[in-house]
C-alpha positions as CSV (number, residue, x, y, z in Angstrom):
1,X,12.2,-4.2,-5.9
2,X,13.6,-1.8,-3.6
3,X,17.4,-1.2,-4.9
4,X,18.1,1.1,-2.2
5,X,17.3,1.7,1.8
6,X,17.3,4.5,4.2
7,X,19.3,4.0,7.6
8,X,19.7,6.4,10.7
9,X,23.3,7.3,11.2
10,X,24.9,5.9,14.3
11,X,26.6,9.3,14.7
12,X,24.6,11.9,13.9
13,X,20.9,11.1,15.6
14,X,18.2,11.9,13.2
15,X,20.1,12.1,9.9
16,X,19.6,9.4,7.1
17,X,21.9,7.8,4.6
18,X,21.5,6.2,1.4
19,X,22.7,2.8,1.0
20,X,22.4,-0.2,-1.3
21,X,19.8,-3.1,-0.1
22,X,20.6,-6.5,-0.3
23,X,19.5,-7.2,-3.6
24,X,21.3,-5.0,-5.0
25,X,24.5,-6.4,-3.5
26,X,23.2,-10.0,-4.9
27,X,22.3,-8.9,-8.3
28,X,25.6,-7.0,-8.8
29,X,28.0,-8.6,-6.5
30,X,30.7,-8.0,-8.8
31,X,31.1,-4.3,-8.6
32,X,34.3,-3.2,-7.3
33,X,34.8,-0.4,-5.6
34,X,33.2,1.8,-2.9
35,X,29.3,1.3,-2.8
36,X,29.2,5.4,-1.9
37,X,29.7,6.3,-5.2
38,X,26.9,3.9,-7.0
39,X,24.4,6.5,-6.2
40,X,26.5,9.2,-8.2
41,X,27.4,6.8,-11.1
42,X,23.7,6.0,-11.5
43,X,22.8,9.2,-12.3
44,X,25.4,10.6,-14.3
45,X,27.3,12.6,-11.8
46,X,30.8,12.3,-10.4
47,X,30.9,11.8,-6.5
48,X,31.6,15.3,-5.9
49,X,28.9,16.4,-7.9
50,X,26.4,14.2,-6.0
51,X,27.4,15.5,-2.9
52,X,26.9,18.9,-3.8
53,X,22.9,17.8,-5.9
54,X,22.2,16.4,-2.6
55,X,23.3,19.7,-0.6
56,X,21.5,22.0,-3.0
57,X,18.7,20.4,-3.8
58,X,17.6,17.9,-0.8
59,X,19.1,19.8,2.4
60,X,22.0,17.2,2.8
61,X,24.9,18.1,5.2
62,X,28.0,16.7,3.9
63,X,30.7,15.0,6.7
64,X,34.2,14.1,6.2
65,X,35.8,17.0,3.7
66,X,38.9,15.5,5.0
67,X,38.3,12.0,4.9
68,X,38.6,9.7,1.4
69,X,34.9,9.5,1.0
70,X,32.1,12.5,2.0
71,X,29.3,11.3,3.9
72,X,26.0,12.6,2.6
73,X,23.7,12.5,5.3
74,X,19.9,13.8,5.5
75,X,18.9,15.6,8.4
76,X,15.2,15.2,6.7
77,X,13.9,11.7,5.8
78,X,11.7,12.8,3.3
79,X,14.4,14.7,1.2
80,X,16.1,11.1,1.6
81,X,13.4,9.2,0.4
82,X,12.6,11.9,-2.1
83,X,16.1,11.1,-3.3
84,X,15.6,7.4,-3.1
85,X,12.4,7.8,-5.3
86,X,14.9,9.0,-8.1
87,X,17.7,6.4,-8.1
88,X,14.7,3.5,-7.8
89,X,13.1,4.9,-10.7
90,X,16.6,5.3,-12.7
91,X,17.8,2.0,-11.4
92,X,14.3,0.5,-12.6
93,X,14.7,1.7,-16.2
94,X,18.4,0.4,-16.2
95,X,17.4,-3.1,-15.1
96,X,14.0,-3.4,-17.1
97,X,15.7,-2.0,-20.6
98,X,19.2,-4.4,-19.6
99,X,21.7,-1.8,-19.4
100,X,23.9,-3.9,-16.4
């Protein structure tokens, strides 16, 4: 099951961002909150801490310093899917061994 999809920014042609898919959003429907920090939470990291792992290690640019949230955008779609490879594979184990 794909957890999580790539979409082109609206703003920023040719640079992708990482969002929950739809069953994600029916399987935990519950969550409360901002769906931009799932990524983080699922792999142990505080949002800022994503942000920069995503910068350092997979080319992201980072938007919005100012703003409440960072957008973490990938100028590359294969860092970005790269990236999604991770959190399905994490997100996989959490699910199969029951964890949420």
């Amino acid at each position: 099951m794909a957890w999580f999809r790539l979409e082109e920014n609206p703003y920023h042609d040719n640079e992708w961002g990482i969002f929950p898919s739809n069953p994600f959003y029916q399987r935990f429907s519950g969550i409360r909150g901002s769906y931009a920090v799932y990524p983080a939470r699922l792999l142990g990291f505080t949002y800022g801490d994503w942000c920069r792992w995503c910068r350092d290690n997979f080319n992201a640019k980072l938007y919005g310093p100012k703003s409440k949230y960072v957008s973490v955008l990938f100028p590359n779609k294969t860092d970005a899917e790269a990236v999604i490879k991770i959190l399905e594979n994490r997100m996989n184990k959490i699910v199969k061994e029951n964890i949420l």
